[in-house]
C-alpha positions in Angstrom: 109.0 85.2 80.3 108.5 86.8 77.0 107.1 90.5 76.9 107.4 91.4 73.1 104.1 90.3 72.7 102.6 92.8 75.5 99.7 94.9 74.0 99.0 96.5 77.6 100.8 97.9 80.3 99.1 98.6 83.3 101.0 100.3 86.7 98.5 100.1 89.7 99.3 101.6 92.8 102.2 104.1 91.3 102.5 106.1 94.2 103.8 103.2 96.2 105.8 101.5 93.9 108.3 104.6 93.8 107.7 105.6 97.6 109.1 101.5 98.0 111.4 101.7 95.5 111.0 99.8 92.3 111.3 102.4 89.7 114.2 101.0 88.8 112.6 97.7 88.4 109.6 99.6 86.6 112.2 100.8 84.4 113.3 97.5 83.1 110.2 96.0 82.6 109.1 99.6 80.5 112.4 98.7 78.3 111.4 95.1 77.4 107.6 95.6 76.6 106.9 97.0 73.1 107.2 100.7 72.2 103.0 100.5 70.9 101.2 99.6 73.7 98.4 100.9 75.8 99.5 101.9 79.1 97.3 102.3 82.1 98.5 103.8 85.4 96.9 103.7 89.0 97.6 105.8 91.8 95.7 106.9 95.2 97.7 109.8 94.9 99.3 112.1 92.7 102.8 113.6 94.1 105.3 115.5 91.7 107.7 111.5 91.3 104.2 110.3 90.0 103.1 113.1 87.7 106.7 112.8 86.3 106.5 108.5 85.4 103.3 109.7 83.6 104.4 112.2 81.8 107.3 109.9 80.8 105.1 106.8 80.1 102.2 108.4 78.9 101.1 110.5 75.5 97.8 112.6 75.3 96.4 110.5 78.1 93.0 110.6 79.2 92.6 111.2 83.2 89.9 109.9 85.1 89.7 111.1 88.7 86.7 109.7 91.5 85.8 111.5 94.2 86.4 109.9 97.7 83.1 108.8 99.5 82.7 110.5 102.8 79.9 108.3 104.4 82.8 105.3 105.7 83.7 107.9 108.7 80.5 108.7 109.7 80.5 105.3 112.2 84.1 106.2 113.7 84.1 108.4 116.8 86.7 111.2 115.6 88.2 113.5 117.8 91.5 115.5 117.4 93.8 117.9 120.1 95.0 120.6 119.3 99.2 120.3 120.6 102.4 122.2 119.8 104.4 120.0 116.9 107.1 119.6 119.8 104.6 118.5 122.7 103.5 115.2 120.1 105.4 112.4 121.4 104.5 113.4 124.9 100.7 113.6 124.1 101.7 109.9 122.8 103.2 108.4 125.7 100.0 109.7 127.9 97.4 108.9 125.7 99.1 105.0 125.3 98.4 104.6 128.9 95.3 104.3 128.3 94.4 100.3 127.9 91.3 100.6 126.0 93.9 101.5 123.1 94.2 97.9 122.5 95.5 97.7 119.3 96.5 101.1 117.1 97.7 102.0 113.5 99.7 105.3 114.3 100.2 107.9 111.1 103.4 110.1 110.3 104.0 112.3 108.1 107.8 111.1 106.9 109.6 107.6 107.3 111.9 109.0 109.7 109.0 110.4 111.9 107.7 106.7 112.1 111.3 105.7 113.9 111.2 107.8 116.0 108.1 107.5 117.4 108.3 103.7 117.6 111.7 104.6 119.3 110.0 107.0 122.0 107.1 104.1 122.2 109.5 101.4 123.1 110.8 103.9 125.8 107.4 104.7 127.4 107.2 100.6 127.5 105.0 100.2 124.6 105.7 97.2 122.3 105.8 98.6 118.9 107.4 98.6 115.7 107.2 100.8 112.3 106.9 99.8 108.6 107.8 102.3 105.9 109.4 102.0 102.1 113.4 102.2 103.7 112.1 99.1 105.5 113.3 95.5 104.2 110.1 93.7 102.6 110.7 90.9 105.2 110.9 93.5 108.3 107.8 95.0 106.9 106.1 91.1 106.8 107.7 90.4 110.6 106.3 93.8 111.4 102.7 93.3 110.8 102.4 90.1 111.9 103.7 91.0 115.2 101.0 93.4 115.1 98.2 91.1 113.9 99.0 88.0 116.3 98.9 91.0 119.5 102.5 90.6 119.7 102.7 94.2 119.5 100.5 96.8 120.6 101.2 99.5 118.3 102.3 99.8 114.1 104.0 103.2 113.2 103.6 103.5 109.2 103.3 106.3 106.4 100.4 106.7 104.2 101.7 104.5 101.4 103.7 101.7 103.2 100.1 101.0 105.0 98.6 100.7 101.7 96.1 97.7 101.6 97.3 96.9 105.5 94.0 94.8 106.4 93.8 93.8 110.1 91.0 92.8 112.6 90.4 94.6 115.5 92.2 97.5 115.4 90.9 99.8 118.7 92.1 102.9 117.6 93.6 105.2 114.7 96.7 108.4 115.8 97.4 110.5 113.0 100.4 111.7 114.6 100.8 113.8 111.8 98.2 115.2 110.2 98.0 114.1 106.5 98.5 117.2 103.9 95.3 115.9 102.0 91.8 115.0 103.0 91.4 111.5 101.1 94.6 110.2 103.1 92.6 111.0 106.3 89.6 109.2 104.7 92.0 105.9 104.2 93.8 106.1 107.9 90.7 106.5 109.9 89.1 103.9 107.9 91.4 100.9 109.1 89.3 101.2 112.3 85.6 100.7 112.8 85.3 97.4 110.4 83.1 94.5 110.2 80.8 96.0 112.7 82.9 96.9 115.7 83.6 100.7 117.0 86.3 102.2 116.7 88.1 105.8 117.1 90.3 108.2 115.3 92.5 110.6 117.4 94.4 113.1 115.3 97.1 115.6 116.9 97.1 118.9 115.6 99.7 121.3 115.3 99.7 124.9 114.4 101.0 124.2 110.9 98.0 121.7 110.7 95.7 123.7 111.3 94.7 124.2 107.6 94.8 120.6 107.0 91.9 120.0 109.7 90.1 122.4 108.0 90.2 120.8 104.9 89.7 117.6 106.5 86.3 119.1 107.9 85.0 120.0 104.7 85.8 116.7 103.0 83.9 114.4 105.6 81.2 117.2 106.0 81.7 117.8 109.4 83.6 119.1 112.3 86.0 117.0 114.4 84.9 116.9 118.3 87.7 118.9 119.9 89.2 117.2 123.3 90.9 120.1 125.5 91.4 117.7 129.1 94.8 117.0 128.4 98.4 118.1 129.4 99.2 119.9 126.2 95.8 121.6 125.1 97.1 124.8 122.8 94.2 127.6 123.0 96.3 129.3 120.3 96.1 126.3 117.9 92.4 125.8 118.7 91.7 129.6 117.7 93.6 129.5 114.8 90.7 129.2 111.9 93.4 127.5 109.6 93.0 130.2 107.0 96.8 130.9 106.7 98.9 129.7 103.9 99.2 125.9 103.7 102.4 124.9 105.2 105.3 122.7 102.3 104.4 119.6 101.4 106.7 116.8 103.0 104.8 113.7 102.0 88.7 111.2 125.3 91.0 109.1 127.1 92.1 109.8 130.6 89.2 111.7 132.2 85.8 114.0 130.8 85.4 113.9 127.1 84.6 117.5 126.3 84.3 119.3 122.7 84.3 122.6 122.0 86.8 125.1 120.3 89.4 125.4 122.8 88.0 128.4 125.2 86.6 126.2 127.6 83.7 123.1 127.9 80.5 122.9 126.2 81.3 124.5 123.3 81.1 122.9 120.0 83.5 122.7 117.4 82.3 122.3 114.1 83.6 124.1 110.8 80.9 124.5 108.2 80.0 121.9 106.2 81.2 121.9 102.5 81.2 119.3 99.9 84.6 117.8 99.1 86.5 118.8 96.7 89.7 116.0 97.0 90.0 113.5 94.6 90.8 110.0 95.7 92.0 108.2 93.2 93.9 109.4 90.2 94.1 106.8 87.4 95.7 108.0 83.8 95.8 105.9 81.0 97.0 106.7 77.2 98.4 105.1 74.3 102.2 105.6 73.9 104.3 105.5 70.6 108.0 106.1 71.9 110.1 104.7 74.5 109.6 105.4 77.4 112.4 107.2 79.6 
């Protein structure tokens, strides 16, 4: 394959390429297209790794950024419970007894995070397994098609591993972890709820969350039902109004339903409603002279 003769280079989906490691393959393609090009580049997201292959690939490029749509949640029934970070993977194992959770995409944070809760599932008895970017391409394939033939009942995965993860009939959404931007919750939650079916989105929330949920609220212009029946309901998480500083970057069920804001039943929990201010999709594009690094 001859690429002298390249007049543009275009990168889509950036952000997962590095998380899945192919830089290095990236790299070598960079080296054998032309120095005068047109290079376009894609990404959902825009962490520090990406912002540096840009600035590398790309001079005086013009950025185009679109604004996620928050109408696609409005037909999922969201609720999230407010837990300490350490109380998570029992929440899990009680909420997985449930058996109208069929079939359910669960969120973390960090690859690591997703083996070890597929770990803790497999010892509650839950069939599971978790995808992720240190994952084998073939474990990834064997992994979600375990989970689309019902082979297993649960997928652990990070935000970018799941990336374009299409699969009928999925009951339920966890964010496990709360996701550090709003569009990313947009994304999870909306792998649930297709084609005309119901679905739900449970998110855990710790106290170093709690700012994220806010966010979260004012993206999807609305507040998230609060569910405070369960073992590990924190009232100081609940009354936390998420107005402290934003922790680091890293990357109804069993009985009554009840919302509220964590002092007791009836109460409703809703933040005010804001327009969104996230971006969901960061594309950059520019002409480049030099070769690249």
């Amino acid at each position: 394959l001859r690429l002298d003769a390249i007049e543009v280079f275009i990168l889509d989906e950036a952000d997962r390429m590095l998380d899945m490691g192919f830089i290095h393959d990236v790299k070598k393609i960079i080296a054998a297209v032309p120095n005068k090009r047109q290079t376009l580049l894609f990404s959902a997201t825009m962490p520090n790794s990406v912002q540096g292959l840009a600035d590398g690939l790309l001079r005086d490029p013009v950025r185009v950024e679109i604004t996620p749509s928050a109408t696609t949640v409005e037909k999922i029934d969201q609720r999230v419970l407010f837990v300490p970070k350490d109380k998570k993977r029992a929440l899990l194992g009680e909420l997985m007894n449930n058996q109208d959770i069929k079939r359910v995409l669960i969120f973390t944070r960090t690859k690591h995070g997703a083996d070890r809760v597929a770990r803790h599932l497999h010892q509650c008895g839950v069939q599971s397994d978790a995808i992720h970017g240190n994952k084998a391409q073939n474990a990834r394939q064997r992994a979600l098609k375990s989970f689309r033939s019902g082979h297993i009942r649960a997928l652990v995965a990070t935000d970018i591993a799941a990336r374009g993860i299409d699969v009928d009939g999925v009951t339920h959404v966890i964010n496990f972890d709360l996701p550090n931007d709003p569009e990313s919750y947009v994304h999870r939650i909306g792998r649930t709820a297709r084609a005309g079916a119901t679905g739900m989105a449970i998110s855990f929330c710790d106290h170093d969350e709690r700012a994220y949920l806010r966010d979260i609220e004012k993206t999807i212009r609305q507040g998230v039902e609060v569910i405070v029946d369960h073992p590990y309901h924190s009232v100081e998480i609940a009354n936390d109004p998420g107005t402290a500083k934003r922790p680091p970057e890293r990357g109804g069920f069993k009985g009554k339903k009840r919302s509220g804001n964590g002092n007791g039943p009836g109460q409703r929990h809703r933040q005010n409603r804001g327009r969104g201010h996230s971006q969901r999709s960061r594309r950059s594009g520019g002409q480049t002279s030099g070769k690249a690094a």
